[in-house]
Backbone bond lengths (Angstrom), bond angles and torsions (degrees), N, CA, C in turn:
res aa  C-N    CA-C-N  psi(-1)  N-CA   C-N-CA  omega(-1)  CA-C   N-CA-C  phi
1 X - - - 1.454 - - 1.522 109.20 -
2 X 1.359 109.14 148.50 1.593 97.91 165.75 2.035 112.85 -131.98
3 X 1.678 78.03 156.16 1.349 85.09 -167.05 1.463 122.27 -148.13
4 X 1.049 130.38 163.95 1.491 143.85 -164.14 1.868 96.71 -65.59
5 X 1.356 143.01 135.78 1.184 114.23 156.04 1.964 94.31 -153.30
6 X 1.858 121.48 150.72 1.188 103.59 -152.54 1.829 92.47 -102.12
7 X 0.862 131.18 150.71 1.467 145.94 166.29 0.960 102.32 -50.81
8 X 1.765 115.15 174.89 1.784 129.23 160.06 1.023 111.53 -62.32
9 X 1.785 112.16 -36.32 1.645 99.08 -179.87 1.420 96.26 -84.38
10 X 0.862 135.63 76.30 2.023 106.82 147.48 1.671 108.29 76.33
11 X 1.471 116.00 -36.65 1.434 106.98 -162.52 1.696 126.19 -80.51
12 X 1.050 118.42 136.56 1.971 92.91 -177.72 1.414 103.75 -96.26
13 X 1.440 102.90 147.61 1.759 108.53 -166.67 1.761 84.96 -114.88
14 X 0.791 115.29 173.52 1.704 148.96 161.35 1.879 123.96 -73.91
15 X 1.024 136.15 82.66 1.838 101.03 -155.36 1.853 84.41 -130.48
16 X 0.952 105.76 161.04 1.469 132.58 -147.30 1.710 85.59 -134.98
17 X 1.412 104.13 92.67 1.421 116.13 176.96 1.436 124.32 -117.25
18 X 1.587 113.25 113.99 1.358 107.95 -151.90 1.964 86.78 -111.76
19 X 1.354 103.22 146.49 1.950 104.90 171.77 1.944 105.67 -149.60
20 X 1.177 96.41 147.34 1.494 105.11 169.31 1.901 92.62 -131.60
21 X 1.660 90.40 148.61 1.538 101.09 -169.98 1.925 92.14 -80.67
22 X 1.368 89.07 177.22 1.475 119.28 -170.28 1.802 118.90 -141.48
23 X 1.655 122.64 103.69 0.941 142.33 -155.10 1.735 95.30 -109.25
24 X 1.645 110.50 129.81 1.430 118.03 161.31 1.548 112.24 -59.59
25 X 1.296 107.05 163.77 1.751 98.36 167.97 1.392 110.35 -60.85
26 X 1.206 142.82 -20.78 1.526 134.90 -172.99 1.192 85.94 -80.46
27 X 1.215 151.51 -2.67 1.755 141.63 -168.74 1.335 105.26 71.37
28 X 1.384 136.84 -18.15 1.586 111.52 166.45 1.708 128.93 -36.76
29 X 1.101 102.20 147.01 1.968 98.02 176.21 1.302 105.19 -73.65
30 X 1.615 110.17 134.76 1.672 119.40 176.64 1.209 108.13 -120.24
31 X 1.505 127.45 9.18 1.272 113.76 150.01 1.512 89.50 131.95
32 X 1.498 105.20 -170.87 1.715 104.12 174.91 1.708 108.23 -120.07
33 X 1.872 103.58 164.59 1.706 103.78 -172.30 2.384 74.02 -128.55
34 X 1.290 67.33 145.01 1.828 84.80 165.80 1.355 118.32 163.76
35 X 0.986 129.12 -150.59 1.562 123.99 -159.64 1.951 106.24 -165.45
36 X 1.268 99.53 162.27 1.255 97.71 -161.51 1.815 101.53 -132.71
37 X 1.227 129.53 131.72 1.523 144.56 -174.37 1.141 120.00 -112.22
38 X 1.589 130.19 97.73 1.310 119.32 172.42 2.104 113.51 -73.80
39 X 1.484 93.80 99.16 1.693 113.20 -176.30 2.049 88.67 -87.98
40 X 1.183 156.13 30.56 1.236 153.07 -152.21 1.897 73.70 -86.42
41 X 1.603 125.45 -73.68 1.102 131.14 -157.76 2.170 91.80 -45.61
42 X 0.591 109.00 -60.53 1.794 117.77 -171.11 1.907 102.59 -55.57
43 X 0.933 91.98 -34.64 1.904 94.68 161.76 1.232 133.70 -81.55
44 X 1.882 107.68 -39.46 1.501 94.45 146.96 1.738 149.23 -86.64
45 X 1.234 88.22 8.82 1.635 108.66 172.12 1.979 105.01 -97.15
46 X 1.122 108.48 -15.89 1.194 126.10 157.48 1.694 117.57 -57.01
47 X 1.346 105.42 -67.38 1.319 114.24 -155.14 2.120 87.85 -74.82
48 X 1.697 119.90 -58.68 0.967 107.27 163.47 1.874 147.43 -28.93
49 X 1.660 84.38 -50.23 2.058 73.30 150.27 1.336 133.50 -77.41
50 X 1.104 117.69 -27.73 1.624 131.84 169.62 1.851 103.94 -42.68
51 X 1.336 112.75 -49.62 1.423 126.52 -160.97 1.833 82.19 -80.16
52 X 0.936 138.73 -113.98 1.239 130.46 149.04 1.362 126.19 46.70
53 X 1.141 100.75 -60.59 1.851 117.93 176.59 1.396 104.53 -93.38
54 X 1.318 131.29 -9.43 1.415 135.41 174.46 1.337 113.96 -90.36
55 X 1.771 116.63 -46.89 1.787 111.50 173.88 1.652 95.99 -77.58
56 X 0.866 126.20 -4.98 1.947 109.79 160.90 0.617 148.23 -111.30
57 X 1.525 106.05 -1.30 1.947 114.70 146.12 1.918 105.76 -82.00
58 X 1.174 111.14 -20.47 1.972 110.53 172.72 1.512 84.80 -73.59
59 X 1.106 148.34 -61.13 1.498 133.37 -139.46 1.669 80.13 -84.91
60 X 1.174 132.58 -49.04 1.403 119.25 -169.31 1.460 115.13 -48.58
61 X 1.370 117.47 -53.22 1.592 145.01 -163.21 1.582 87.36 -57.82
62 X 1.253 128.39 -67.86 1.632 147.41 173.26 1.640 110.47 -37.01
63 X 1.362 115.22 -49.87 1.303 125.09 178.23 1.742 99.54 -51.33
64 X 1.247 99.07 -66.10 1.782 128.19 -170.59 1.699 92.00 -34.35
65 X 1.590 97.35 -65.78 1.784 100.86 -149.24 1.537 88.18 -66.56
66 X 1.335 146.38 -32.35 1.833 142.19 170.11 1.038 100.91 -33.05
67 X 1.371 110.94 -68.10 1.894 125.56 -150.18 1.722 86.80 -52.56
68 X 1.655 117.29 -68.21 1.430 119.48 -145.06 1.893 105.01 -70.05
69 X 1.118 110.17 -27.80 1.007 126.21 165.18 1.852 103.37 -32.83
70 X 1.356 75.31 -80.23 2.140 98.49 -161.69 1.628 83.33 -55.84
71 X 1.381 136.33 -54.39 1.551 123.84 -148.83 1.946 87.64 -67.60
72 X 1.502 116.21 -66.95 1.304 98.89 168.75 1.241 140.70 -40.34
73 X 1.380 125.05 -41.37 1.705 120.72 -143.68 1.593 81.90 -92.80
74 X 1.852 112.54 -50.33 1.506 105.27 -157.20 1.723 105.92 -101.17
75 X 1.201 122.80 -30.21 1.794 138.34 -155.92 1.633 104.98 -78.30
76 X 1.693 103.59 -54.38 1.111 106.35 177.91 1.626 144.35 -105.95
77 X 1.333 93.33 11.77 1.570 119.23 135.24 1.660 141.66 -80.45
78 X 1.283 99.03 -22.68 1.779 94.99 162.48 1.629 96.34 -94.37
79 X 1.265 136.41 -24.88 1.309 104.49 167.99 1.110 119.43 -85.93
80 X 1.035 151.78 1.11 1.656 145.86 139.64 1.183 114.93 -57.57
81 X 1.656 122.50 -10.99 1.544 133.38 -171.10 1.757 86.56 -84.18
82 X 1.360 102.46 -60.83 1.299 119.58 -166.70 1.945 110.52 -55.37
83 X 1.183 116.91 -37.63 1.197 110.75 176.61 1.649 97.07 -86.75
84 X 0.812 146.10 -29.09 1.541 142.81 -179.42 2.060 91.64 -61.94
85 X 1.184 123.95 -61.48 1.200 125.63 -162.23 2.189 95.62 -65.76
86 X 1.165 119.41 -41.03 1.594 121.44 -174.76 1.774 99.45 -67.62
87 X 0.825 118.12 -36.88 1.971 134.66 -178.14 1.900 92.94 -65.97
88 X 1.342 118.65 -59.72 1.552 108.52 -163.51 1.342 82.23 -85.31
89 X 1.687 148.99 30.54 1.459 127.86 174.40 1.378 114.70 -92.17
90 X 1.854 73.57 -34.71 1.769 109.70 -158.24 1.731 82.33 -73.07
91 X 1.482 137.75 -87.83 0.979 141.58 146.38 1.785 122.82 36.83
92 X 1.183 111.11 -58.41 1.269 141.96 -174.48 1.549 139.49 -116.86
93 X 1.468 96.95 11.82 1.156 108.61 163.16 1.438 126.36 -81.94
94 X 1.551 117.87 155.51 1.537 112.04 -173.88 1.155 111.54 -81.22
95 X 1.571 112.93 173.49 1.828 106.36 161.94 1.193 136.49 -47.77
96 X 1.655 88.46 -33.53 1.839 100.90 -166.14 1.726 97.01 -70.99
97 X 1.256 130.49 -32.54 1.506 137.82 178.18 1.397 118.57 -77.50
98 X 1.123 130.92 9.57 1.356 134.21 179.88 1.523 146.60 -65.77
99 X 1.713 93.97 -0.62 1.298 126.71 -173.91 1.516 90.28 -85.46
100 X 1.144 112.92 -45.63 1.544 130.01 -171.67 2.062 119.71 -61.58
101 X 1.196 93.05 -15.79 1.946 103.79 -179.86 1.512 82.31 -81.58
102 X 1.146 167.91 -72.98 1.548 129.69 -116.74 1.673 94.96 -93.36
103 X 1.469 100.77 -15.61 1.982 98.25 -169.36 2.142 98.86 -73.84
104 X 1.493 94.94 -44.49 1.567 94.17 176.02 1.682 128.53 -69.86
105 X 1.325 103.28 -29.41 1.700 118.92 161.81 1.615 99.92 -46.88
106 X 1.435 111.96 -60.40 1.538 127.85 -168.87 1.572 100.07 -44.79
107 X 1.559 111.84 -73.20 1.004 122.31 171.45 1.627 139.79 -54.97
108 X 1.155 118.70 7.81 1.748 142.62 -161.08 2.007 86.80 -113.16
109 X 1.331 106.17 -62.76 1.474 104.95 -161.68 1.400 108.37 -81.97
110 X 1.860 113.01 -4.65 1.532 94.11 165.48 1.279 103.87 -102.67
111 X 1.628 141.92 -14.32 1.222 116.70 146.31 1.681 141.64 -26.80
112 X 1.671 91.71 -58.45 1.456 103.16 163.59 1.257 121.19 -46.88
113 X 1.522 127.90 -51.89 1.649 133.33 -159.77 1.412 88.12 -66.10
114 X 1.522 108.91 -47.96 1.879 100.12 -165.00 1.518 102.07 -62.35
115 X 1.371 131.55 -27.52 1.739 122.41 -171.96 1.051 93.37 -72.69
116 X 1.802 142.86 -53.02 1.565 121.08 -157.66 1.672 99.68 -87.36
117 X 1.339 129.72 8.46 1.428 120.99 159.69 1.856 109.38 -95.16
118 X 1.181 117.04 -15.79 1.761 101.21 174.28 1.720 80.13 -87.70
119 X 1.061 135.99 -61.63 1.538 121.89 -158.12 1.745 112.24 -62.26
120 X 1.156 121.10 -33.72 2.108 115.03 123.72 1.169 109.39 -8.84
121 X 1.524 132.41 -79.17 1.089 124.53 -116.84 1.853 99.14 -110.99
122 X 1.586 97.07 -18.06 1.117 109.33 169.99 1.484 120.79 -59.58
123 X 1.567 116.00 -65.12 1.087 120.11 143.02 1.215 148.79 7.54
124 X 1.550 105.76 -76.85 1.514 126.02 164.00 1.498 107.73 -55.11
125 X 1.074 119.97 -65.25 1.931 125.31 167.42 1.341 111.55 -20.93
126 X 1.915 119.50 -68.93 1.296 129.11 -167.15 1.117 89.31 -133.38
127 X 0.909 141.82 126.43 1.880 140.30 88.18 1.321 136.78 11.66
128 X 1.011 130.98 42.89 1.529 119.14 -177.35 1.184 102.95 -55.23
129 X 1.703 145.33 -41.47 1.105 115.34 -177.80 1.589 129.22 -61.54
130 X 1.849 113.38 -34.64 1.049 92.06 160.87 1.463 148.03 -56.74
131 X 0.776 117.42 11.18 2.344 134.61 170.08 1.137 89.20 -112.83
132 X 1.209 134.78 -60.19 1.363 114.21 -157.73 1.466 115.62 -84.89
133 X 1.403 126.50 -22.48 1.615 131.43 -176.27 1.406 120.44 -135.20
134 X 1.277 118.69 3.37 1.461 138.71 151.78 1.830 101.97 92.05
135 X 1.248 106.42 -165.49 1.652 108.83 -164.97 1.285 96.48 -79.30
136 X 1.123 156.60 -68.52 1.195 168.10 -154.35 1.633 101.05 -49.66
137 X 1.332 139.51 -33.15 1.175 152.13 -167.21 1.362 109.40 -101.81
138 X 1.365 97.87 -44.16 1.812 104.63 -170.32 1.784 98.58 -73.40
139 X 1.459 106.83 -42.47 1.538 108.47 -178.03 1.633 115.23 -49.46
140 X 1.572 99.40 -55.22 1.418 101.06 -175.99 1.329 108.10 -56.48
141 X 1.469 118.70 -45.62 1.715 97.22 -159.75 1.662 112.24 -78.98
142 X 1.701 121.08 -0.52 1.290 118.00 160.48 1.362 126.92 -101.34
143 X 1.547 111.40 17.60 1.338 118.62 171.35 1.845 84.50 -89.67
144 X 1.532 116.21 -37.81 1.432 104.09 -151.27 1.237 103.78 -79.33
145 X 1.779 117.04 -29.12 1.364 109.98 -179.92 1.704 120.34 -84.19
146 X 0.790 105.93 -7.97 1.949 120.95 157.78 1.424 99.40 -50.53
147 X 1.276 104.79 -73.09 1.358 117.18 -161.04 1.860 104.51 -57.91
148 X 1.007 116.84 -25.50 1.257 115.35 -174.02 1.688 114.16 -89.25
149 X 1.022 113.83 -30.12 1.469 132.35 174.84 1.659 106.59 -80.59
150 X 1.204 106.19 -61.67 1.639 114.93 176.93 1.700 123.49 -54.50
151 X 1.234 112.12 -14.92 1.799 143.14 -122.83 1.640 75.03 -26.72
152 X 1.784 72.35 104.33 1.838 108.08 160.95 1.388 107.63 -126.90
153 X 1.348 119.74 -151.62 1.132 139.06 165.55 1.639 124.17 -148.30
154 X 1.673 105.09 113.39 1.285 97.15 -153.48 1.679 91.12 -128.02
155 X 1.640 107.77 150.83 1.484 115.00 -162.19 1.443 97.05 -124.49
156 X 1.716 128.50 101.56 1.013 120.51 167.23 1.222 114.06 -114.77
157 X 1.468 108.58 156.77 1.667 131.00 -177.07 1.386 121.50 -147.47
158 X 1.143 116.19 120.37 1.351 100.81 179.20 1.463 103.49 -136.54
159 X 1.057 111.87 142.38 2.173 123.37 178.62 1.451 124.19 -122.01
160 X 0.976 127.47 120.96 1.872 129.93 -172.37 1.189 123.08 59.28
161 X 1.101 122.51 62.33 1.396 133.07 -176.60 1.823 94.07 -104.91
162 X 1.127 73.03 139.23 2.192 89.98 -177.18 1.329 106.58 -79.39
163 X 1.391 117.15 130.50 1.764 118.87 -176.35 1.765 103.90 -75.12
164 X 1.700 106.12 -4.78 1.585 96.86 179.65 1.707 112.08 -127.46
165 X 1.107 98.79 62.11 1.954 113.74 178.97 1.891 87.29 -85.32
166 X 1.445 82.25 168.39 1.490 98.07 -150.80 1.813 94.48 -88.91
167 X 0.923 131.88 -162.15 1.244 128.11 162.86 1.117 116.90 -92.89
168 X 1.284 120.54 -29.30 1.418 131.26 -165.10 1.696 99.36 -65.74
169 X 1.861 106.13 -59.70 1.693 121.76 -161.58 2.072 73.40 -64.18
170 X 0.904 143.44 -62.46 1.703 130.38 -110.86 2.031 64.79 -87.49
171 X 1.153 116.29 -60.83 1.824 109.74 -167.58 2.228 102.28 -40.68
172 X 1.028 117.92 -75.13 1.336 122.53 158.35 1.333 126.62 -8.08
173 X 1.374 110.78 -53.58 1.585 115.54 -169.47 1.469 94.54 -79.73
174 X 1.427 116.58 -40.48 1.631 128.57 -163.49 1.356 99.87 -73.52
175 X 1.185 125.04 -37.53 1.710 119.90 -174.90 1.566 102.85 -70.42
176 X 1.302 100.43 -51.86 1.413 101.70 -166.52 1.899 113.41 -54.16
177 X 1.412 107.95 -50.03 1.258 117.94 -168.82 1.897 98.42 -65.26
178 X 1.329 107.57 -45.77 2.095 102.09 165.69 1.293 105.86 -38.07
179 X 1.612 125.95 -66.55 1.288 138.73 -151.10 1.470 106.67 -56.92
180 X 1.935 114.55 -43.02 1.482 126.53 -153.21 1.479 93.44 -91.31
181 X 1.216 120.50 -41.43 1.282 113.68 163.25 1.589 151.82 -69.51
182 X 1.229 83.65 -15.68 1.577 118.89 178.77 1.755 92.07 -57.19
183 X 1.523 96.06 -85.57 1.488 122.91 179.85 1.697 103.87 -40.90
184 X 1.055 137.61 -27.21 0.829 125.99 -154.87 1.994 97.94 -103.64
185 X 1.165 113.99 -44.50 1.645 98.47 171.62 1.673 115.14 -73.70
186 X 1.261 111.89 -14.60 1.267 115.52 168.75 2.052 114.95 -66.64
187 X 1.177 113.05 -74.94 0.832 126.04 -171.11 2.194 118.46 -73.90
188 X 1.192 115.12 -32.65 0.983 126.92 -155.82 1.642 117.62 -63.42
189 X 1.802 89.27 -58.14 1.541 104.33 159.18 1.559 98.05 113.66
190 X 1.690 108.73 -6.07 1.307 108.68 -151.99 1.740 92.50 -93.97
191 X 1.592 114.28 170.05 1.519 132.82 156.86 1.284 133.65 -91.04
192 X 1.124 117.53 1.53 1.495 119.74 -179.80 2.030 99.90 -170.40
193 X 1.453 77.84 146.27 1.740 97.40 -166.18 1.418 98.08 -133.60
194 X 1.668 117.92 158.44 0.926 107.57 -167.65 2.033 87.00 -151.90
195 X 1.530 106.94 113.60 1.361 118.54 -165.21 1.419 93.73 -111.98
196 X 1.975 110.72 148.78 1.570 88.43 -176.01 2.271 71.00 -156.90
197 X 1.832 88.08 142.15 1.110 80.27 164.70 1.593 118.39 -131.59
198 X 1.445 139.87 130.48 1.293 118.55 -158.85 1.973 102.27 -145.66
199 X 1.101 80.71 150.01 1.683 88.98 172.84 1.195 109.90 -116.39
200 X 1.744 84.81 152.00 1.367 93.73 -163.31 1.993 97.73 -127.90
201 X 1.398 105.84 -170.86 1.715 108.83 -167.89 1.795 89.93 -68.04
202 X 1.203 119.93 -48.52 1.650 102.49 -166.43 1.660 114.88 -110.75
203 X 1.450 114.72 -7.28 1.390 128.10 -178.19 1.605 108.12 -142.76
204 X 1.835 101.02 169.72 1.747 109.13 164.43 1.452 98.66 -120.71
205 X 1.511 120.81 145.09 0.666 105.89 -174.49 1.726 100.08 -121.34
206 X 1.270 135.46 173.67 1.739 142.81 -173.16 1.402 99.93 -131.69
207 X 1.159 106.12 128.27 1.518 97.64 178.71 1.964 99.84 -161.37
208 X 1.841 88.56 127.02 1.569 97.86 -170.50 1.454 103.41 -126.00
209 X 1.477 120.56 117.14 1.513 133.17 -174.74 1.489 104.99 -104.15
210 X 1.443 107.24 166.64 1.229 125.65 164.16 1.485 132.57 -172.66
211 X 0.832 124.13 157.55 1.728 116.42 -177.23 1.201 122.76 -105.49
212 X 1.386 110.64 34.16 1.532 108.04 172.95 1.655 135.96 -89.30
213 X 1.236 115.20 -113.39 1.108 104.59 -171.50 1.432 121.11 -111.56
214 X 1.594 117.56 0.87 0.937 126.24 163.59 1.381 120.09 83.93
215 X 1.269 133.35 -179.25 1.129 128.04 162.05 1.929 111.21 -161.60
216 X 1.456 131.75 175.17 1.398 142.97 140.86 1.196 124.76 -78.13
217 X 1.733 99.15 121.93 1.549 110.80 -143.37 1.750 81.25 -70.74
218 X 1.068 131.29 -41.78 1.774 118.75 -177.63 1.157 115.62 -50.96
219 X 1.548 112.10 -54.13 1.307 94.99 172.12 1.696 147.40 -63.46
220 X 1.624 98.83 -14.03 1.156 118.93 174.59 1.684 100.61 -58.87
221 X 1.755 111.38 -73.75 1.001 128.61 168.60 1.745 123.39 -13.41
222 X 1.120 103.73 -66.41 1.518 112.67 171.64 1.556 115.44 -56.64
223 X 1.213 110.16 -45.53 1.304 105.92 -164.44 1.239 110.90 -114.25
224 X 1.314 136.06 -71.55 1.421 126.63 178.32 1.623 124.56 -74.60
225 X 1.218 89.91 1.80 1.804 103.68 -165.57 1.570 129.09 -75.69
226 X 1.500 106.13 19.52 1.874 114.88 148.36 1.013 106.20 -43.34
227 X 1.237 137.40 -67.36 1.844 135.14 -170.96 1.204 98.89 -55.93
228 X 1.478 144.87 -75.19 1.116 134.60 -157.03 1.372 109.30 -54.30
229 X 1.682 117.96 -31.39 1.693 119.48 -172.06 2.086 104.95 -76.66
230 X 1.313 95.42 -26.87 1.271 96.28 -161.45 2.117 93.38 -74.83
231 X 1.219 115.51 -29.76 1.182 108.80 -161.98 1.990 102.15 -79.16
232 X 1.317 108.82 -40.33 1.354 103.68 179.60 1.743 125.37 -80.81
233 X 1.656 104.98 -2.28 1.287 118.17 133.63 1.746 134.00 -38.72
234 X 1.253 84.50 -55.54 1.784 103.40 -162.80 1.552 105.23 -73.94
235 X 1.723 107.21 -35.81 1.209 133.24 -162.48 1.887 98.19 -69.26
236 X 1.624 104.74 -49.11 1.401 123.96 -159.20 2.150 93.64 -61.68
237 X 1.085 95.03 -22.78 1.833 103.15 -160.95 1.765 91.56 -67.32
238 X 1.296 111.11 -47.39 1.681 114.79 -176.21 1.524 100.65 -100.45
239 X 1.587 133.96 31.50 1.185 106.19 168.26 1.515 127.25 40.32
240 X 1.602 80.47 46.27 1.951 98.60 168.40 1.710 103.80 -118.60
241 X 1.157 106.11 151.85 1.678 122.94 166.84 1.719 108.88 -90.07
242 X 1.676 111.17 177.11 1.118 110.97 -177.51 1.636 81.31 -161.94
243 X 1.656 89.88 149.50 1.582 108.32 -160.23 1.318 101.49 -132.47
244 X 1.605 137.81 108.64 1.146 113.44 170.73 1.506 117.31 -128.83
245 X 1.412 132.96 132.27 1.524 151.24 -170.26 1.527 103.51 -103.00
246 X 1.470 113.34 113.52 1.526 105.07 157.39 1.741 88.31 -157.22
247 X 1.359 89.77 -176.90 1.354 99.19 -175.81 1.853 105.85 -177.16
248 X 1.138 132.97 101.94 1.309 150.30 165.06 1.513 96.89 0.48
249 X 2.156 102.72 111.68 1.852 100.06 177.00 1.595 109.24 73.51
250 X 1.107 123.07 5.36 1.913 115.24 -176.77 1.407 89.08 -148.15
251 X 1.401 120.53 18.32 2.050 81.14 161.30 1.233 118.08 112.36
252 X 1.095 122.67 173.53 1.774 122.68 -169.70 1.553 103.99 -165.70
253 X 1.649 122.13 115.53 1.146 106.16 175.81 1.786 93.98 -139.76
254 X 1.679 99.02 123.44 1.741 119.68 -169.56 1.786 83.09 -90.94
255 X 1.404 95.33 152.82 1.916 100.98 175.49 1.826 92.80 -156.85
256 X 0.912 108.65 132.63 1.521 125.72 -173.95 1.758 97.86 -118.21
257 X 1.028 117.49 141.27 1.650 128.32 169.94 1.618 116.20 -125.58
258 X 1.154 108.22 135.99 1.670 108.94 175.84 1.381 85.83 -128.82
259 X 1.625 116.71 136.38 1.768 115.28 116.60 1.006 144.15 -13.09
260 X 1.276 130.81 119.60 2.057 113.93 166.34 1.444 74.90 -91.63
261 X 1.651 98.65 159.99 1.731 134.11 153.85 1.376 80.37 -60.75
262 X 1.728 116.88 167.26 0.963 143.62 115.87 1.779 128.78 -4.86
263 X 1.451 104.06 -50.78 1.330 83.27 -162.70 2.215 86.11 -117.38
264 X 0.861 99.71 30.94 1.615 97.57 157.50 1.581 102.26 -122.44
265 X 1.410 106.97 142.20 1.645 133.54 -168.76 1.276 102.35 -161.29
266 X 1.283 100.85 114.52 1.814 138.14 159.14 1.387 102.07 -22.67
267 X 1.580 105.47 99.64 1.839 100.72 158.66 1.701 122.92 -30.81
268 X 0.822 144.45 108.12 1.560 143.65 167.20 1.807 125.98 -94.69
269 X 1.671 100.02 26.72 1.798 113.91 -174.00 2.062 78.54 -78.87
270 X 1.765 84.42 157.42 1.566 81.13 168.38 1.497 121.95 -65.18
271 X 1.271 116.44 -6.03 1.837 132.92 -148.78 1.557 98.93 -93.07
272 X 1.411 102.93 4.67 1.732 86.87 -154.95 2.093 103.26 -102.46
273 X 1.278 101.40 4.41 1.290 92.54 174.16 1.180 111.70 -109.87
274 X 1.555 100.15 144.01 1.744 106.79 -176.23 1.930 105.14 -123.04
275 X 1.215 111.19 145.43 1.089 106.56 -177.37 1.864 100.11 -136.56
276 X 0.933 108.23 153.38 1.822 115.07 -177.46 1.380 112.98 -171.82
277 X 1.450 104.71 103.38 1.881 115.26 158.05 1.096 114.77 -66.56
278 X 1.356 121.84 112.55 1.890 125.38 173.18 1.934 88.72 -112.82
279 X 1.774 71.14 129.67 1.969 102.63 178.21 1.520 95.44 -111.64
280 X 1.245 83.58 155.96 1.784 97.40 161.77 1.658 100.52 -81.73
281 X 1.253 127.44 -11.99 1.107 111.32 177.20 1.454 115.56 -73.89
């Protein structure tokens, strides 16, 4: 266990105290033998990366909301300019040029496809719905647009979620559940996922399953395991855990935990659960 304990001088150190008990030959308990480690230096190099890993997911988050910004405010308005200007070309061409409408038609609707893929991508970056319509809203419509891009099949539900989560937990839960899902139509192999988000009396919890192919959480770890590091980062900021179950051929199920404060408590009206299957169909 470790624990706070104060020196001769006055100071409290950190010490990392490990014991195994100690039995007479009759087997009565004789007490414990172990040893004790002041780790204080390993706690504050601790708490320093923690701080560390916090201004660089804010500078990241900041980076994010720029990009979607500029692809929205400035990127994907001159290309809607640009397909508006190929539409009055097509429009206005003469007879003698008429060979020329099916190449600009061609070219009009892949303008378009590319605007609703940066406004995709915008999306994915920032969330406006999450600020503006809370987690429960923002979740669904990126389970649905996964599913539409991925053409998967994705099963979301979510029950008692508090209309007053902080920004910090609702940003957290939302990264994490992108990240677990992300990885998961990528890598999994599987067709249908099943994301669920629910509150509970002292926590919310995120939780993204699947039945694919699984993997070894070490090996994940070692090798593909930025996502997994980046999420128990994000997690560590709200004093949330992260839980993950898989196993090679059986499946993969990511589970994220937050705290409520004290004074946030899980709606409990019957109205408050929402559930929605998004198909690629």
């Amino acid at each position: 266990m470790e624990y706070r304990l104060r020196r001769h001088d006055g100071e409290y150190r950190w010490v990392l105290d490990q014991g195994v008990p100690r039995f007479n030959a009759d087997g009565s308990f004789a007490g414990y033998i172990g040893s004790g480690m002041d780790v204080t230096g390993r706690k504050l190099a601790e708490e320093a990366l923690s701080r560390v890993s916090q201004r660089l997911i804010e500078a990241h988050e900041e980076e994010r909301r720029r990009i979607a910004r500029e692809l929205h405010d400035d990127i994907n308005q001159r290309i809607g300019l640009l397909a508006a200007n190929l539409d009055h070309l097509k429009q206005s061409l003469p007879a003698s040029a008429a060979e020329f409408r099916p190449e600009i038609e061609k070219a009009g609707k892949q303008v378009a496809e590319l605007g609703r893929d940066l406004q995709s991508l915008s999306h994915r970056l920032h969330s406006s719905k999450l600020e503006l319509l809370g987690l429960t809203e923002a979740a669904a419509s990126f389970c649905k647009e996964c599913s539409h891009l991925q053409k998967v099949e994705i099963d979301f539900h979510a029950e008692n979620i508090p209309q007053d989560l902080s920004a910090e937990v609702s940003l957290c839960l939302y990264r994490v559940l992108q990240e677990a899902l992300q990885n998961a139509t990528k890598h999994s192999g599987a067709r249908h996922f099943k994301v669920s988000l629910t509150g509970g009396t002292n926590e919310i919890e995120v939780t993204v399953q699947d039945s694919g192919i699984g993997f070894e959480l070490e090996d994940a770890i070692r090798g593909r395991g930025l996502g997994l590091s980046s999420m128990q980062e994000r997690l560590k900021l709200v004093n949330g855990q992260l839980f993950i179950e898989s196993k090679p051929q059986h499946g993969t199920t990511v589970q994220a935990r937050v705290p409520l404060s004290p004074g946030m408590q899980p709606q409990q009206r019957p109205d408050s659960e929402y559930r929605r299957s998004a198909s690629s169909g």
